[in-house]
N, C-alpha and C positions, 0 to 999 in steps of 0.2 A: 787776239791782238798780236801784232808783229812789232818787237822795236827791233831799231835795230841803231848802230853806231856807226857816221858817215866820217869821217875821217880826209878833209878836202886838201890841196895844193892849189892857190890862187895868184892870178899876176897881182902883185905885191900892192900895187896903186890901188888897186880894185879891191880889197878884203873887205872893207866896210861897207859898201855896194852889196857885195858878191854875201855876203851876211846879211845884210838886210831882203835881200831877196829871196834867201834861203828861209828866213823867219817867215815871210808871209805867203812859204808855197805850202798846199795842200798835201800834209802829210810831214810834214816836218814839225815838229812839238817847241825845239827850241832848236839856238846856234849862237855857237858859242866862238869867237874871236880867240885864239890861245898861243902861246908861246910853243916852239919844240919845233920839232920834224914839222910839223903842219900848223897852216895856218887858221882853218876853223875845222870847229865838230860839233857836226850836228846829230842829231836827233831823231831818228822817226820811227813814228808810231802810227801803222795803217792797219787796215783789216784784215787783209791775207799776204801771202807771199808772191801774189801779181801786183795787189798793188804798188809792196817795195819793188819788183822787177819793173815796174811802169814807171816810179818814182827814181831809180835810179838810173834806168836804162833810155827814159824819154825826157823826161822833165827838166833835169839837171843839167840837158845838154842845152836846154834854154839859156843859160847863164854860164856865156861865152869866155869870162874870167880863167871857170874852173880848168885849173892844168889836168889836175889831175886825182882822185880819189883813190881811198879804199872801204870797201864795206865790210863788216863785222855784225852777224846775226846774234843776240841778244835770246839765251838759253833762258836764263832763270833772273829772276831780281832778287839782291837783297840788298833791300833799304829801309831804314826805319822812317823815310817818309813815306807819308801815303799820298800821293797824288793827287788821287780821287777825291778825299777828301777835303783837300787844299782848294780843290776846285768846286767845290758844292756849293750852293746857296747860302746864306747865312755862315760865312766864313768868316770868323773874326779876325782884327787885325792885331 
């Protein structure tokens, strides 16, 4: 698995768009709205390192918004959540 940290610059009217359609592309886990230098950051988590160059190099040009990006490859995790199992069957609330 590849994550990696998408880091967007969006025309300003269009963020909440430009974020929800980033939520519901293949390959992006989440997307996040945020304050600072940029206006969202997203997420992705795909199989290999074509798939992020597919995903960032073909996909995202669907979503005419985005000014402008930067990517960030995702070495190691450390999180005391575990993902996985947030997402498992039988997950209580």
């Amino acid at each position: 698995m590849v994550t990696s940290i998408i880091l967007l610059n969006v025309e300003r009217t269009k963020i909440n768009e430009a974020a929800e359609q980033l939520a519901e592309m293949e390959g992006i886990s989440e997307a996040y709205s945020v304050s600072g230098k940029y206006d969202i950051i997203a997420i992705a988590r795909v199989k290999s390192n074509d798939d992020l160059a597919d995903l960032v190099t073909n996909k995202l040009l669907k979503i005419n918004s985005i000014l402008k990006t930067e990517t960030m490859l995702a070495f190691q995790a450390y999180s005391r959540h575990d993902l996985e199992s947030m997402f498992s069957i039988g997950m209580m609330k």
